[in-house]
N, CA, C and O atoms as a Tripos MOL2 file, in Angstrom:
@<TRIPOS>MOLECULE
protein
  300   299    75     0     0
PROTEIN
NO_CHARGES

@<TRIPOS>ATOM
      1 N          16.4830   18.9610    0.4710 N.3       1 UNK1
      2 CA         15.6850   18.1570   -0.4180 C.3       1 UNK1
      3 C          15.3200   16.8490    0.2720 C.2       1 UNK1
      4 O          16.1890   16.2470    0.9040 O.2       1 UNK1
      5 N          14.0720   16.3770    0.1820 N.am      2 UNK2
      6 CA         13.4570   15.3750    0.4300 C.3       2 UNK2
      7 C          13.8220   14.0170    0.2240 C.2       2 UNK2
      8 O          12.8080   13.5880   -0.3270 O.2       2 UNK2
      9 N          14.6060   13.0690    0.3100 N.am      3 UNK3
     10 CA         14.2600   11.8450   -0.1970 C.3       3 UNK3
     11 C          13.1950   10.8420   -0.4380 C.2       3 UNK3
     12 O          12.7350   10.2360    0.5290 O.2       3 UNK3
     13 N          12.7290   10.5940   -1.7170 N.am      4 UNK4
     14 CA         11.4940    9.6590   -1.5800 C.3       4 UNK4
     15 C          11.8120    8.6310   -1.8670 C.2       4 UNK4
     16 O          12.8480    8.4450   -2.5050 O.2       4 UNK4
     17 N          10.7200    7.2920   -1.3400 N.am      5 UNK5
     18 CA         11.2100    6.1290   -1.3280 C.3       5 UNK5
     19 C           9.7290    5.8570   -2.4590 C.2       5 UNK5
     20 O           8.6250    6.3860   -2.3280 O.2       5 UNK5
     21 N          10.1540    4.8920   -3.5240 N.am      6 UNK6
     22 CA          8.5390    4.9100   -4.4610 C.3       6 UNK6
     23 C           8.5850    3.2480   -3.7300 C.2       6 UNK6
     24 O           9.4930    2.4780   -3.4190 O.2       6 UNK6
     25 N           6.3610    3.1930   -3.6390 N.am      7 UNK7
     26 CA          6.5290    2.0600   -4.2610 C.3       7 UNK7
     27 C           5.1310    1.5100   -5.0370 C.2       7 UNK7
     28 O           4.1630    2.2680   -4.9700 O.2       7 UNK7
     29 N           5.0010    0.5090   -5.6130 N.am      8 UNK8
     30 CA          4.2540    0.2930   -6.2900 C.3       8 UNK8
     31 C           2.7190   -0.0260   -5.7800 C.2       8 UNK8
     32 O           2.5200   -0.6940   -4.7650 O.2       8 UNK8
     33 N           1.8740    0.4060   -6.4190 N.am      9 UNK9
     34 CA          0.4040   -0.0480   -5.2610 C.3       9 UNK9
     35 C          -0.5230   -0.3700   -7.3810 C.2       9 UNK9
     36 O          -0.2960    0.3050   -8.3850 O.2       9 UNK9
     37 N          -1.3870   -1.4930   -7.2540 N.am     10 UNK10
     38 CA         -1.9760   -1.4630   -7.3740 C.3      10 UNK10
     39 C          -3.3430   -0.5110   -7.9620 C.2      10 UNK10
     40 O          -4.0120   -0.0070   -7.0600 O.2      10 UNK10
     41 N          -3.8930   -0.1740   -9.6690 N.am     11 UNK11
     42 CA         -4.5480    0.6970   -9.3450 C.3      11 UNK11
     43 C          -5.9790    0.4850   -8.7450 C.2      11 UNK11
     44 O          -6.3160   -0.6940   -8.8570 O.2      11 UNK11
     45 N          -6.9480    1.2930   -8.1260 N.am     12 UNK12
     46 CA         -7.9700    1.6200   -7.5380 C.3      12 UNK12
     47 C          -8.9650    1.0030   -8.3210 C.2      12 UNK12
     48 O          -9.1850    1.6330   -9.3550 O.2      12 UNK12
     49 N          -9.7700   -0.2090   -8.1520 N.am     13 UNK13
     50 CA        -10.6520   -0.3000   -8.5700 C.3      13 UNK13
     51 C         -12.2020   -0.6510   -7.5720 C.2      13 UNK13
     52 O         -12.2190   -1.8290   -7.2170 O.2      13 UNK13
     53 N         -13.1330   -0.0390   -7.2140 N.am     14 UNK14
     54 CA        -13.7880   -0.6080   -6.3930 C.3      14 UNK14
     55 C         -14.5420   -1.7910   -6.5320 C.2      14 UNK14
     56 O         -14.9800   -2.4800   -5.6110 O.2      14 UNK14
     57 N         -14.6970   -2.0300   -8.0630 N.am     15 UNK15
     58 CA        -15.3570   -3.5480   -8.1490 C.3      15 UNK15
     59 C         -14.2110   -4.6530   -7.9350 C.2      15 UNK15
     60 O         -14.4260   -5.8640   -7.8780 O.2      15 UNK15
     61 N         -13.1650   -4.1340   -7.8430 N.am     16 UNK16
     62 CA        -12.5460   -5.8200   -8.1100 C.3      16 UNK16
     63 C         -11.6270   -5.0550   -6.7750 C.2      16 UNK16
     64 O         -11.5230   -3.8460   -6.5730 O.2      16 UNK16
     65 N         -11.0600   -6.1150   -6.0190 N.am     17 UNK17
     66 CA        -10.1710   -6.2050   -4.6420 C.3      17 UNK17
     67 C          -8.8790   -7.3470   -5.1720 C.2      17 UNK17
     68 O          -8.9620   -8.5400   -5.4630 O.2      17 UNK17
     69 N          -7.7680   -6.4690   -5.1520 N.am     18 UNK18
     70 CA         -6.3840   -7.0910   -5.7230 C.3      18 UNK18
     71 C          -6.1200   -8.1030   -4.5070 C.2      18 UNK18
     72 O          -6.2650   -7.6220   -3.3830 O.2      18 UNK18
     73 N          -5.7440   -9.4740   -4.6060 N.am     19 UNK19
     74 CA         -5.3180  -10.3260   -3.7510 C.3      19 UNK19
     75 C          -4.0600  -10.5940   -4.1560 C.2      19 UNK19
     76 O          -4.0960  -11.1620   -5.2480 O.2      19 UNK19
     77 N          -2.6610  -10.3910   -3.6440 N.am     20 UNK20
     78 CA         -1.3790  -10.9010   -3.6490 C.3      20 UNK20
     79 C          -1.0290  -12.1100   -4.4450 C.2      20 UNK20
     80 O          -1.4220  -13.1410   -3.8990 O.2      20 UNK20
     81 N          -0.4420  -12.2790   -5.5110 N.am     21 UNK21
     82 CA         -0.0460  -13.2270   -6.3160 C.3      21 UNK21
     83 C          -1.5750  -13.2870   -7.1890 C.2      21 UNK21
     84 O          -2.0530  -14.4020   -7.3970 O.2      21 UNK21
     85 N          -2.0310  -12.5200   -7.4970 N.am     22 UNK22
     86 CA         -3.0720  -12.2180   -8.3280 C.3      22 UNK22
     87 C          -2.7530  -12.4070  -10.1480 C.2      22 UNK22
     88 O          -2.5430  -11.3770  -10.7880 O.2      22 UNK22
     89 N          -2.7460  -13.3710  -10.6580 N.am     23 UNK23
     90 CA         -1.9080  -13.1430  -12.0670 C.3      23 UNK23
     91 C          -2.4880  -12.6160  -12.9160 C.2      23 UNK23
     92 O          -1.8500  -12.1720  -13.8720 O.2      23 UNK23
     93 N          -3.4830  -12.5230  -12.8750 N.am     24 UNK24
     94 CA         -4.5720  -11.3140  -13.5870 C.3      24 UNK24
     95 C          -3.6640  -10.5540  -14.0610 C.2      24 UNK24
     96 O          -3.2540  -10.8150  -15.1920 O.2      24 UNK24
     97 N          -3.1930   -9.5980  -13.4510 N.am     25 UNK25
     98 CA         -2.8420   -7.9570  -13.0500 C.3      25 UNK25
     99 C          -1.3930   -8.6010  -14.1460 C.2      25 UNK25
    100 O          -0.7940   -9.6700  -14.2670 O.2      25 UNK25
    101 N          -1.3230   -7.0590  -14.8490 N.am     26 UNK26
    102 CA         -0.3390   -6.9490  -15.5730 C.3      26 UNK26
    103 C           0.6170   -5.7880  -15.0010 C.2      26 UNK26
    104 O           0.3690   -5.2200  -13.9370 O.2      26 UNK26
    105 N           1.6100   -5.5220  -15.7140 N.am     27 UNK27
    106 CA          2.1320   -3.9440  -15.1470 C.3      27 UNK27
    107 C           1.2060   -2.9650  -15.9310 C.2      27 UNK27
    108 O           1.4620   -1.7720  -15.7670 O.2      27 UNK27
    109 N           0.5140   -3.1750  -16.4830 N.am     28 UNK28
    110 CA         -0.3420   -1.6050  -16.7630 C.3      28 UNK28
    111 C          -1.5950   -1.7720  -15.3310 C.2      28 UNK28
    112 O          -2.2620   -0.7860  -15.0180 O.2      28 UNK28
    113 N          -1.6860   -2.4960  -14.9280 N.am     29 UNK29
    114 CA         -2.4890   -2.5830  -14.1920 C.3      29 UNK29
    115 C          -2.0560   -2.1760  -12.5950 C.2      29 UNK29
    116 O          -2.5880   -2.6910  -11.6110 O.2      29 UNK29
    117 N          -1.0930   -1.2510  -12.5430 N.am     30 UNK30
    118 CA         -0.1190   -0.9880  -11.0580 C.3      30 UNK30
    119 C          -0.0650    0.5350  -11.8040 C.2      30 UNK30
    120 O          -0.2560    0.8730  -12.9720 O.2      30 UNK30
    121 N           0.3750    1.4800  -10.2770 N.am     31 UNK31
    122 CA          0.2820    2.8120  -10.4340 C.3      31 UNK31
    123 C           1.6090    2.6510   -9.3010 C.2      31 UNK31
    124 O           1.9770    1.5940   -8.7900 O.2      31 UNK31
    125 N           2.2830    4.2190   -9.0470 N.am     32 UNK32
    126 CA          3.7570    4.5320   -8.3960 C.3      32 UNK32
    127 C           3.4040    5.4240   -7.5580 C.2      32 UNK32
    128 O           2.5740    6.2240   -7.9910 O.2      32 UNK32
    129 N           3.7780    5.5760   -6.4120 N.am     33 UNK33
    130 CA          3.2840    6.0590   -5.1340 C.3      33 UNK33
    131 C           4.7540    6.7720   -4.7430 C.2      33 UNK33
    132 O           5.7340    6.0560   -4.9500 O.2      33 UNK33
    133 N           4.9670    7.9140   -4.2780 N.am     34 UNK34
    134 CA          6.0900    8.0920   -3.5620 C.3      34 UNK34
    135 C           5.6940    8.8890   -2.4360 C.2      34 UNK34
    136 O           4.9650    9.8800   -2.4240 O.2      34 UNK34
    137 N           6.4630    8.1330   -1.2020 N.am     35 UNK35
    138 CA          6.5000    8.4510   -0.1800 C.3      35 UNK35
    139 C           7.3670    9.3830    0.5760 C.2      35 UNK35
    140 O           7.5790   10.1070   -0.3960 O.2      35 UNK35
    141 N           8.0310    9.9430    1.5150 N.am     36 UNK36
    142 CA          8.9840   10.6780    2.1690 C.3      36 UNK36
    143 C           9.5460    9.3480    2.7800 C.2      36 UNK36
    144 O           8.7090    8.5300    3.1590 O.2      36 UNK36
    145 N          10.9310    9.0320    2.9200 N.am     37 UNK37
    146 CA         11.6920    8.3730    3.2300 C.3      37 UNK37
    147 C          11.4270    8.1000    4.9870 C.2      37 UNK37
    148 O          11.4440    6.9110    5.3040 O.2      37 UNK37
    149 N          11.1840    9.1270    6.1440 N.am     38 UNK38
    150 CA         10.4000    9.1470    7.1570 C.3      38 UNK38
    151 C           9.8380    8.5190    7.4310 C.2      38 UNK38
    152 O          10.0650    7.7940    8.3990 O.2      38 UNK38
    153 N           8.4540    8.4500    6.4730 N.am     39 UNK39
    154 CA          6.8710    7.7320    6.4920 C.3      39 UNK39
    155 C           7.4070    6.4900    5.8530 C.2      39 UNK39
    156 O           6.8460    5.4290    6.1250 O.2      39 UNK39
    157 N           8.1070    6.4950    5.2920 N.am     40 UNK40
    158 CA          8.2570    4.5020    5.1670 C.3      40 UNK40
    159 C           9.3550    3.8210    6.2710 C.2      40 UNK40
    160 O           9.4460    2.5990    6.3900 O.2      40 UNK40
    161 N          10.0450    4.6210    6.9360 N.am     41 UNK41
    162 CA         10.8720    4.1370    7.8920 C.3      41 UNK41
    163 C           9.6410    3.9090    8.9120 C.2      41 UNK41
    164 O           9.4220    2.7690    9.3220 O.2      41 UNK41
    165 N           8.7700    5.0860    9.3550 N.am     42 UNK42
    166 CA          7.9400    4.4920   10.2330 C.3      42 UNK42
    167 C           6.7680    3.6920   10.3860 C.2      42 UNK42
    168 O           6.1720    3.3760   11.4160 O.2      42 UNK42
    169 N           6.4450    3.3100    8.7160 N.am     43 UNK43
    170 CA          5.9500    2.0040    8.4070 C.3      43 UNK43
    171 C           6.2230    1.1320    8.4020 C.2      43 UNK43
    172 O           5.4090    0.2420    8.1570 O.2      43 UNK43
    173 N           7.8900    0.7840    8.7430 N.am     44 UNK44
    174 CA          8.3040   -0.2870    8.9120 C.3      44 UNK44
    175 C           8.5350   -0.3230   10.3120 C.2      44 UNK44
    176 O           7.8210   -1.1460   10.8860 O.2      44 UNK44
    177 N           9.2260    0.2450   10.9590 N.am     45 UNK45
    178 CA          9.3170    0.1670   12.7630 C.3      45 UNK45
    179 C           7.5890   -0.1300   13.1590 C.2      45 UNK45
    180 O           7.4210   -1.0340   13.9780 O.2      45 UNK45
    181 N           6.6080    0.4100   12.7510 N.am     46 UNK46
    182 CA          5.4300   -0.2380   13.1010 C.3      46 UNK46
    183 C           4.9070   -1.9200   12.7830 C.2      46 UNK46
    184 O           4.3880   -2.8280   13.4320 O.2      46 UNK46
    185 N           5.3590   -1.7120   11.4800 N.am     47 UNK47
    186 CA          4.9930   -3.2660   10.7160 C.3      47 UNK47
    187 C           5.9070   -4.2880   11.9990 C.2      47 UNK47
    188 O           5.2910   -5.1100   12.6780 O.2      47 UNK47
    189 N           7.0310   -4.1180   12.1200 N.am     48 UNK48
    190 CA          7.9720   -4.8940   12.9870 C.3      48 UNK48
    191 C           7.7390   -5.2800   14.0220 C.2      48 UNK48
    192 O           7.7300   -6.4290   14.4650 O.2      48 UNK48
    193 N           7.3890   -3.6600   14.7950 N.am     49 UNK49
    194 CA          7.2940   -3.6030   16.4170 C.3      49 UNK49
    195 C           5.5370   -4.3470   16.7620 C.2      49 UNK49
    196 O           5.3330   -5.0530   17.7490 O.2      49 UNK49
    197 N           4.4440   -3.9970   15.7360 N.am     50 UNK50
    198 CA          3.3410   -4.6530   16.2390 C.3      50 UNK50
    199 C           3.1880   -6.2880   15.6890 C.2      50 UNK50
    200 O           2.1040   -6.8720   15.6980 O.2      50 UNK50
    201 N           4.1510   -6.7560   15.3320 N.am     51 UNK51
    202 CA          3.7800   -7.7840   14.5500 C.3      51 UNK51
    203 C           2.7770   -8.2240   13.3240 C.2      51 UNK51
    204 O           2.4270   -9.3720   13.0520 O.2      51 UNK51
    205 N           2.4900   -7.2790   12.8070 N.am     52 UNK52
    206 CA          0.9290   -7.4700   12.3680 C.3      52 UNK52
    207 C           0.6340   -8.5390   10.9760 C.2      52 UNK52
    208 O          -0.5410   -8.8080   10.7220 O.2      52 UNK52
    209 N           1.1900   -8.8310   10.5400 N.am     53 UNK53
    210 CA          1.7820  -10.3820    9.7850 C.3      53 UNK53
    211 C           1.3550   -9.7620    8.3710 C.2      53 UNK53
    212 O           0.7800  -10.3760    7.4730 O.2      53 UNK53
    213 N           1.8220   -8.1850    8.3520 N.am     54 UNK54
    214 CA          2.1990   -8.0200    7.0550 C.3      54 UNK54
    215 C           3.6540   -8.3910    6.2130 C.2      54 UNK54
    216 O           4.5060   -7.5170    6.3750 O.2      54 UNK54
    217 N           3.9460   -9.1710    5.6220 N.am     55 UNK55
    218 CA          5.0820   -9.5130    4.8260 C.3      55 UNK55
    219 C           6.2250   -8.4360    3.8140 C.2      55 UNK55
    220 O           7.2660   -8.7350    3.2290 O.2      55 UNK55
    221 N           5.6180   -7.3390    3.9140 N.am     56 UNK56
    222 CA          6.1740   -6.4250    3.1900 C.3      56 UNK56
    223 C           5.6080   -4.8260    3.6480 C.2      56 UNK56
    224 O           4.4850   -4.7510    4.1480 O.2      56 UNK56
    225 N           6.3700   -3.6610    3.4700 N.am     57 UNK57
    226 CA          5.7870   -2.2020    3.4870 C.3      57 UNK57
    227 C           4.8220   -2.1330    2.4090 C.2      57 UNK57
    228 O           3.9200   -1.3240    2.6280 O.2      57 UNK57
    229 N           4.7570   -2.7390    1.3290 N.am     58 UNK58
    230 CA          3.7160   -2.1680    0.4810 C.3      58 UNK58
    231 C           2.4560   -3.1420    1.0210 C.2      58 UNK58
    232 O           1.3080   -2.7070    1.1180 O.2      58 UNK58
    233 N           2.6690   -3.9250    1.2130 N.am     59 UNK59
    234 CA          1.2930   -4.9650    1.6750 C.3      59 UNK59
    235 C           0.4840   -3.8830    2.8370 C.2      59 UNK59
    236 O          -0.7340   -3.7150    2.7850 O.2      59 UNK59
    237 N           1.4040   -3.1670    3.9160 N.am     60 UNK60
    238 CA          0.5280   -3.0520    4.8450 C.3      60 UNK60
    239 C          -0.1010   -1.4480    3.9640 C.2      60 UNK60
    240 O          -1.2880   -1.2010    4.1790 O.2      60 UNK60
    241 N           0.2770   -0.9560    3.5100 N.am     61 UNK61
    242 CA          0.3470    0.6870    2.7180 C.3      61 UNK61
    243 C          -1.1150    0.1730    1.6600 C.2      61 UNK61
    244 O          -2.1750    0.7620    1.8680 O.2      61 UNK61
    245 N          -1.0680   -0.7960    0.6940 N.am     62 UNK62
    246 CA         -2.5010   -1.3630    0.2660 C.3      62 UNK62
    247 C          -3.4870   -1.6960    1.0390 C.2      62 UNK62
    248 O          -4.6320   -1.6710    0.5880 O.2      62 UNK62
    249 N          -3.2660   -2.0260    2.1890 N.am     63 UNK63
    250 CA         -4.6220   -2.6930    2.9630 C.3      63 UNK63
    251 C          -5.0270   -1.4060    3.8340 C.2      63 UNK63
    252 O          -6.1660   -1.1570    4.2290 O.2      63 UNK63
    253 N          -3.7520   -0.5570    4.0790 N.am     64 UNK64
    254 CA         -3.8750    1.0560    4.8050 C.3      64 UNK64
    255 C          -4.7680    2.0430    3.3440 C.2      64 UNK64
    256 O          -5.6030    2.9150    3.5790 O.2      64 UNK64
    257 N          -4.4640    1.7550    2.3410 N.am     65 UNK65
    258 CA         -5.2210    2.6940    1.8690 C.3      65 UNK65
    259 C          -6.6970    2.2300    1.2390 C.2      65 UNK65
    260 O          -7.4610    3.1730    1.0290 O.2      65 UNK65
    261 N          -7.2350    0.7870    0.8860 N.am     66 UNK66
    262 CA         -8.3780    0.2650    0.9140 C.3      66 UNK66
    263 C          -8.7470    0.2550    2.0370 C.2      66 UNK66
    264 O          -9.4980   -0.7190    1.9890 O.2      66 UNK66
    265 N          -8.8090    0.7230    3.3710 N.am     67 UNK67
    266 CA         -9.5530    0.8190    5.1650 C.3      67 UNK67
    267 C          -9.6980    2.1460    4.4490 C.2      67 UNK67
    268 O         -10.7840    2.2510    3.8800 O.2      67 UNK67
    269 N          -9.0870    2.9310    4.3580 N.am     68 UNK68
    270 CA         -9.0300    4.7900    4.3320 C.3      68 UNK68
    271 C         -10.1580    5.1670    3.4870 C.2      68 UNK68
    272 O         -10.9250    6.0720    3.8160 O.2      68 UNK68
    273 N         -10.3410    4.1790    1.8870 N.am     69 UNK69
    274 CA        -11.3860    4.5020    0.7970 C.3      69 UNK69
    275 C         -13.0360    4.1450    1.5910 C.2      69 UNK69
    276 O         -14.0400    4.8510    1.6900 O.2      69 UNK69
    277 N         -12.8490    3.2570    1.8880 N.am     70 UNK70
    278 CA        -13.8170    2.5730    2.7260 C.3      70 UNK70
    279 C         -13.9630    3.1680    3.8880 C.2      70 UNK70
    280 O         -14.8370    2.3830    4.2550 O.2      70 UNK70
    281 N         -13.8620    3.8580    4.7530 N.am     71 UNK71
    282 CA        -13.7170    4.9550    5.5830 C.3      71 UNK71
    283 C         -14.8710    6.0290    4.8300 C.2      71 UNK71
    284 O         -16.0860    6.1580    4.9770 O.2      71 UNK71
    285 N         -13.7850    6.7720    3.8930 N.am     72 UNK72
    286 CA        -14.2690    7.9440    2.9190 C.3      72 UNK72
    287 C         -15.8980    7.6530    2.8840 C.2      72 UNK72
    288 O         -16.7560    8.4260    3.3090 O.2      72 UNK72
    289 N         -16.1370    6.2910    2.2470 N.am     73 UNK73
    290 CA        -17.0390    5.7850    1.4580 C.3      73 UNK73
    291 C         -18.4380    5.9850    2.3320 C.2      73 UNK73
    292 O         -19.4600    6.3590    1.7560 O.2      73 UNK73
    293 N         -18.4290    5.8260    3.1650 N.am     74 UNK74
    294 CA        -18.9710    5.6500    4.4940 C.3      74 UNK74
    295 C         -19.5020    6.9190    4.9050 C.2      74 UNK74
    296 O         -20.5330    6.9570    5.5760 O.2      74 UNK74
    297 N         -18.7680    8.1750    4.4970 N.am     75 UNK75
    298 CA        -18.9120    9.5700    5.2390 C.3      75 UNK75
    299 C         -20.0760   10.0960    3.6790 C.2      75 UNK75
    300 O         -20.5780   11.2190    3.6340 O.2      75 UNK75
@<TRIPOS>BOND
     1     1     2 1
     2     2     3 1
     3     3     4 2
     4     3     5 am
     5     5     6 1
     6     6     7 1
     7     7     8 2
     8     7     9 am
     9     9    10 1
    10    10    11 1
    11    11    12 2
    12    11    13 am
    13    13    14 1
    14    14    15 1
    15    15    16 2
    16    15    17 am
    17    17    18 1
    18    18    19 1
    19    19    20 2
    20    19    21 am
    21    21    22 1
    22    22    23 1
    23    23    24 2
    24    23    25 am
    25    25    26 1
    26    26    27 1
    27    27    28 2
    28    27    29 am
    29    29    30 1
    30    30    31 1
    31    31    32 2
    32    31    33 am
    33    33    34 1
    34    34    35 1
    35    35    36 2
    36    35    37 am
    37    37    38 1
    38    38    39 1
    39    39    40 2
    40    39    41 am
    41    41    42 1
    42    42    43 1
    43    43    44 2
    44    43    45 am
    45    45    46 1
    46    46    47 1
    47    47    48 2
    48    47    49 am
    49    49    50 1
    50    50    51 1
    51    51    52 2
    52    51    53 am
    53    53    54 1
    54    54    55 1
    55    55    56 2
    56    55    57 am
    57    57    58 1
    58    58    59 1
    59    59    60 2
    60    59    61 am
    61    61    62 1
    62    62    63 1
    63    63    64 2
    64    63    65 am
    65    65    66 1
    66    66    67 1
    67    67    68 2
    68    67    69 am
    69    69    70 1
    70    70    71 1
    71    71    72 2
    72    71    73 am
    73    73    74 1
    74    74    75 1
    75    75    76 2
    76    75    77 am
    77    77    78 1
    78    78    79 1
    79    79    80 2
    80    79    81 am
    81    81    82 1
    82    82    83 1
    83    83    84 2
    84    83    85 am
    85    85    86 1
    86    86    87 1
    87    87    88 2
    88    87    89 am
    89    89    90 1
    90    90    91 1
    91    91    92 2
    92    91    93 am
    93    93    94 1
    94    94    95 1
    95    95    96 2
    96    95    97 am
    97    97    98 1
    98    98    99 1
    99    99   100 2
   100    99   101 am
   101   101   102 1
   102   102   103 1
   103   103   104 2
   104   103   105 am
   105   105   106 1
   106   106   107 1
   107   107   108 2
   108   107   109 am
   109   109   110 1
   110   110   111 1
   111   111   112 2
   112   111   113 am
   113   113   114 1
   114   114   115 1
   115   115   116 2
   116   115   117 am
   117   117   118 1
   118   118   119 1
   119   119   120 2
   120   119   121 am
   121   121   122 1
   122   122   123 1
   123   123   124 2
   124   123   125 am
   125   125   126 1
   126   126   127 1
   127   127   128 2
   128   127   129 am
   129   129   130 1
   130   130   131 1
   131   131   132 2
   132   131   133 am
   133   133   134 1
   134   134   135 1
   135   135   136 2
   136   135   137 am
   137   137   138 1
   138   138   139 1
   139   139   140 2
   140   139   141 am
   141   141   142 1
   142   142   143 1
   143   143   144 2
   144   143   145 am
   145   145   146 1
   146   146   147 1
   147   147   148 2
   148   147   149 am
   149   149   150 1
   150   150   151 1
   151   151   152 2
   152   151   153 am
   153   153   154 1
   154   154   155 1
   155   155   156 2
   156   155   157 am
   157   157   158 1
   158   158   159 1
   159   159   160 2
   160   159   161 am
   161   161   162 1
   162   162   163 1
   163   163   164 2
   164   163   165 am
   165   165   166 1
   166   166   167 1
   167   167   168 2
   168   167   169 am
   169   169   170 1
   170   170   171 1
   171   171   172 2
   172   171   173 am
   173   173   174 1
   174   174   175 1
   175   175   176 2
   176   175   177 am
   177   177   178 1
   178   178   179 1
   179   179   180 2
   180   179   181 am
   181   181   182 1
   182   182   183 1
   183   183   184 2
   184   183   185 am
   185   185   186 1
   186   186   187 1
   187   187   188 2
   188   187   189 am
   189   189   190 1
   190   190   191 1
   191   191   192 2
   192   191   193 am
   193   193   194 1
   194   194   195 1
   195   195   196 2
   196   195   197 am
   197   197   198 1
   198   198   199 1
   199   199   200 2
   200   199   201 am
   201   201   202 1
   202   202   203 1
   203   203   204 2
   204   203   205 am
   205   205   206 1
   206   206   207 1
   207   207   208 2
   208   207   209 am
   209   209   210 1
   210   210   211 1
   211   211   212 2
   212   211   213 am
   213   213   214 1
   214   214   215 1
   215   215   216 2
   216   215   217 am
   217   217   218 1
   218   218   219 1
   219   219   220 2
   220   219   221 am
   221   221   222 1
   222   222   223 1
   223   223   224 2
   224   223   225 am
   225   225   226 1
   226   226   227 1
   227   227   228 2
   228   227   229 am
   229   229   230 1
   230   230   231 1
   231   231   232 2
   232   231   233 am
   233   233   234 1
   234   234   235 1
   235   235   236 2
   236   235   237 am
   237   237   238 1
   238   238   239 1
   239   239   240 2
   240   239   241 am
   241   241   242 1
   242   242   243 1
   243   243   244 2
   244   243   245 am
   245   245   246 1
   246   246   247 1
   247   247   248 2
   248   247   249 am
   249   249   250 1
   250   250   251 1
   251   251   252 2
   252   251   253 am
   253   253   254 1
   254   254   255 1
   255   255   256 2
   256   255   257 am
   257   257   258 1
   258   258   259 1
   259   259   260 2
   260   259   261 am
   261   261   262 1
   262   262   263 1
   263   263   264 2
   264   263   265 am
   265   265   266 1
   266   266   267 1
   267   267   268 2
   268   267   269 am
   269   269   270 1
   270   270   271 1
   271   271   272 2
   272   271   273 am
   273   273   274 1
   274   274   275 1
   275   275   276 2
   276   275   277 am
   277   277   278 1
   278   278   279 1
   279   279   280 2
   280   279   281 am
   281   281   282 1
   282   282   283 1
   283   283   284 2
   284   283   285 am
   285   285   286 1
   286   286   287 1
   287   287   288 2
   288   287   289 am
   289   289   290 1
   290   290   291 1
   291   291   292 2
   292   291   293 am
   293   293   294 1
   294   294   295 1
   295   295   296 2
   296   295   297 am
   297   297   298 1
   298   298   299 1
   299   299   300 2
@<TRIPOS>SUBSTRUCTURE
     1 UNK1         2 RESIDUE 1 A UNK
     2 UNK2         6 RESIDUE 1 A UNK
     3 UNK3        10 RESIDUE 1 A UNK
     4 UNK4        14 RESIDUE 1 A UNK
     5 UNK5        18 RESIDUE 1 A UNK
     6 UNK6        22 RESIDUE 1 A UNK
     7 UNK7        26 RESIDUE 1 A UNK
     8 UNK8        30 RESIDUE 1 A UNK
     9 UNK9        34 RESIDUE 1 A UNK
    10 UNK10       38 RESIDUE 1 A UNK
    11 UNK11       42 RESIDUE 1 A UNK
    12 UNK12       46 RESIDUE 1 A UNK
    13 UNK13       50 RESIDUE 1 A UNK
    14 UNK14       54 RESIDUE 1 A UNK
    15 UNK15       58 RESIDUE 1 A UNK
    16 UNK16       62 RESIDUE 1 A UNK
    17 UNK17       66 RESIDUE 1 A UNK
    18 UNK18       70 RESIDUE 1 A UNK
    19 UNK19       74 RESIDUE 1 A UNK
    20 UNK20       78 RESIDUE 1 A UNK
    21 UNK21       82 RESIDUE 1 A UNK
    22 UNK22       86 RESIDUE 1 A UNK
    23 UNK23       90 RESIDUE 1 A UNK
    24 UNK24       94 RESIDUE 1 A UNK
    25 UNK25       98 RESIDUE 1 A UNK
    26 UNK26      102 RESIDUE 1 A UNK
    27 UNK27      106 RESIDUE 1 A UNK
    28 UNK28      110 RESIDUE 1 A UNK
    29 UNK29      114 RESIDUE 1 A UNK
    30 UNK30      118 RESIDUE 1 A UNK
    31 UNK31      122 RESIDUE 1 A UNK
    32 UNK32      126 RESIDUE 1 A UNK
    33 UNK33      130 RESIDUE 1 A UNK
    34 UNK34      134 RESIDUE 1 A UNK
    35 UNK35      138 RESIDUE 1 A UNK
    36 UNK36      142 RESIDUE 1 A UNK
    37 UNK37      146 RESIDUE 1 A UNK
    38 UNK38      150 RESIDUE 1 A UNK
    39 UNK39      154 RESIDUE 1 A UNK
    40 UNK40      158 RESIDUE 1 A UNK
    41 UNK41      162 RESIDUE 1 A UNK
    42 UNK42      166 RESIDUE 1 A UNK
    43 UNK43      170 RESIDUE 1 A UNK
    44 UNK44      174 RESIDUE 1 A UNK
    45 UNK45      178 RESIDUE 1 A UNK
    46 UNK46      182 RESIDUE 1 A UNK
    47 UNK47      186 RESIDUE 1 A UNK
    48 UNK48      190 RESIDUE 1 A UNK
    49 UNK49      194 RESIDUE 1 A UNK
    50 UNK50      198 RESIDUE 1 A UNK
    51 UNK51      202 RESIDUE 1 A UNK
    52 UNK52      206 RESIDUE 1 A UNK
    53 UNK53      210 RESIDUE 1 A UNK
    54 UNK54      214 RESIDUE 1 A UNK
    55 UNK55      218 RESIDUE 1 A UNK
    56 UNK56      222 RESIDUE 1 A UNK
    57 UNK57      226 RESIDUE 1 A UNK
    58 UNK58      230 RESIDUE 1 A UNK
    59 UNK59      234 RESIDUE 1 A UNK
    60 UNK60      238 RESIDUE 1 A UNK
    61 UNK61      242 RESIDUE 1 A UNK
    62 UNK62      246 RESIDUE 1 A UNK
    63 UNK63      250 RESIDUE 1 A UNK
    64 UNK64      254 RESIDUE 1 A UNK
    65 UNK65      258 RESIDUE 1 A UNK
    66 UNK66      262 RESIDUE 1 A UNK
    67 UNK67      266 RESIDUE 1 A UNK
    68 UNK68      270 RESIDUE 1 A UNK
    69 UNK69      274 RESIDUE 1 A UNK
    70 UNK70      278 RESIDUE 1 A UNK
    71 UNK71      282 RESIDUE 1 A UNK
    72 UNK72      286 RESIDUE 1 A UNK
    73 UNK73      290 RESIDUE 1 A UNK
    74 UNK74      294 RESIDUE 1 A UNK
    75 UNK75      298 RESIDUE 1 A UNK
């Protein structure tokens, strides 16, 4: 059996772009993500090893999946 690690993201809106300490946003306004325990270990050895001045695993996992929509968006 799998271990998953959850974490919280933000839901999807394309008109509005969630900014960190946003007080808007309520908890109905967040959705639950679970990951494989793996894929967040190696989101963090990356976050670490490149420096990339994300402050948290979920910070870089939001800005990884708004590049990905925007990607999509594009095709």
């Amino acid at each position: 059996m799998i271990e998953r690690l959850v974490l919280t993201m933000p839901k999807y809106d394309p008109e509005h772009v969630c900014v960190n300490g946003d007080t808007r946003m309520t908890d109905s306004d967040w959705v639950t993500v679970k990951l494989p325990k793996e894929l967040a270990a190696e989101i963090d050895r990356v976050r670490k090893r490149q420096n990339l001045g994300y402050t948290s695993r979920a910070e870089l996992v939001k800005e990884a999946v708004r590049s990905y929509l925007v990607e999509l968006k594009k095709n």
